[in-house]
Phi, psi and omega in degrees: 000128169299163162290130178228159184294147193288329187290349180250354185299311198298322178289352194270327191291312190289315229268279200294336186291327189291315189282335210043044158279337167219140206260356161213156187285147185269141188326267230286009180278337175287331200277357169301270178335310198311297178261088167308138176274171199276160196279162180293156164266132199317168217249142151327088166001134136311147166288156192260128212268184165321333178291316193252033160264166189294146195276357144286347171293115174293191198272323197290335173318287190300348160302294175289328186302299169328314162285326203285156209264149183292131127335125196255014177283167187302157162255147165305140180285153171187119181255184196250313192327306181314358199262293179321309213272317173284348190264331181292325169285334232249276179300338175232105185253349162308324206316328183307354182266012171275136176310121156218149202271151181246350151350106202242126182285163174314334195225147194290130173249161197307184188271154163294139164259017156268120202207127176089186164300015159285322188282081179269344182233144150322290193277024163275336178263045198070152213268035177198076173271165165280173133346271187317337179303291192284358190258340190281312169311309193262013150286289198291314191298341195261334177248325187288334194269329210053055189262155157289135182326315176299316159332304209264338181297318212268331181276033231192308178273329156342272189293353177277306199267344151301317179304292177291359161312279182299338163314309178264358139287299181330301169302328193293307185288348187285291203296343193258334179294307221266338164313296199289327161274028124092049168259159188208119188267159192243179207272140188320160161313284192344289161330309180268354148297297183302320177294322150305292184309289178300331184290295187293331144001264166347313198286297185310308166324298164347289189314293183308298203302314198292291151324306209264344158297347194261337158260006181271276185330317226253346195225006197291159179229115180296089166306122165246097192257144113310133184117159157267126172287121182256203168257189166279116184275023205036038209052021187262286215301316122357282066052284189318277177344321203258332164284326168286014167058021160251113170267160187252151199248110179257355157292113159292310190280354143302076202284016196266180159225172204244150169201139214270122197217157164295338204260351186119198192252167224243189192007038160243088196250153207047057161240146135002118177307302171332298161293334158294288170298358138269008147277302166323319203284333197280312206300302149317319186269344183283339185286322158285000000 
């Protein structure tokens, strides 16, 4: 058997079995098939000899080229739209602030049909173009027209900023026309994000307002003071009271007032016996 590249022995191996040059398959042939070996990596450019290099190139140039090994990488892709389009955000960089929907539809949609040479003006595709307009527009004039690119940017951009000129008095007298005959316009998306936004405000305030009554209700505490709410005496009023043998009464609904004797407490006079005697017995025991 010649020799072959390792990666061609099994197809070669196939070959002589098909021919019965060899009458029995080698141990190692199904698991080759099963695991085929990985392909060779593409074959190397030839070097371009001197001729067909470019005529700035000197001879020592063409020399290290020759030596330095070819490179097998991709070459960068490059359109001209990209050229345009960057250079075109570059002067006009609000135009990237514009809304535009990525909703991408079932179908591809078709091409305009003006197009090529028929499309000689901007506004044959309508009097409010985009972006994608003038950069497609300075494109189609550089190939379809035979213009030089700059030519054709600069008339593109001409006419794009013209276009929107006139877009935007237009729209400026319709708004100020629909004024004076009392037409009312209703509120922007903004306006009504917002208007959403203050109503869940709202609600949670509610909400708060709501907790805190029900617990205001649910906890309230009756004070009953007798007397003018004075300021703070520093306990001297206190002290007083308390040398005139006057206790202060934390029962509201005793309106009588009282006083502390050996015989039990003093001035409940017109109750009940019963009702005297268990308001002393609590009023005592709260005292121990």
């Amino acid at each position: 058997m010649s020799r072959r590249i390792a990666s061609q022995v099994h197809k070669q191996t196939s070959r002589l079995l098909r021919e019965n040059y060899l009458k029995k398959e080698p141990a190692w042939y199904q698991a080759v098939l099963d695991h085929p070996p990985l392909p060779l990596p593409p074959k190397a450019p030839p070097s371009r000899s001197e001729f067909d290099l470019p005529r700035a190139v000197s001879s020592r140039a063409a020399s290290s080229a020759r030596a330095r090994p070819a490179k097998t990488r991709p070459l960068p892709i490059h359109y001209v739209e990209d050229e345009v389009r960057r250079q075109f955000f570059d002067d006009h960089p609000f135009e990237a602030f514009r809304a535009t929907s990525l909703i991408e539809g079932a179908a591809i949609e078709d091409e305009h049909p003006i197009r090529g040479e028929q499309w000689t003006r901007l506004k044959q595709r309508g009097r409010n173009p985009t972006a994608e307009d003038a950069v497609r527009y300075a494109v189609n004039l550089h190939l379809h027209h035979n213009m030089a690119l700059t030519y054709a940017y600069a008339s593109a951009v001409a006419q794009f900023r013209a276009l929107r000129s006139e877009h935007q008095v237009a729209r400026s007298i319709a708004r100020l026309e629909a004024d004076w005959y009392g037409t009312q316009f209703g509120p922007s998306q903004v306006e009504i994000t917002f208007q959403k936004e203050e109503k869940a405000f709202d609600t949670w305030q509610t909400r708060d307002e709501v907790g805190e009554n029900a617990a205001r209700k649910r906890w309230k505490v009756i004070v009953e003071r007798d007397g003018s709410q004075g300021g703070w005496t520093r306990g001297q009023e206190y002290v007083r009271l308390w040398q005139e043998g006057v206790r202060p009464s934390y029962a509201p609904l005793l309106k009588v007032e009282s006083k502390i004797t050996p015989a039990g407490l003093t001035g409940l006079a017109g109750m009940a016996s019963g009702e005297r005697e268990r308001i002393s017995a609590d009023f005592i025991h709260v005292l121990q």
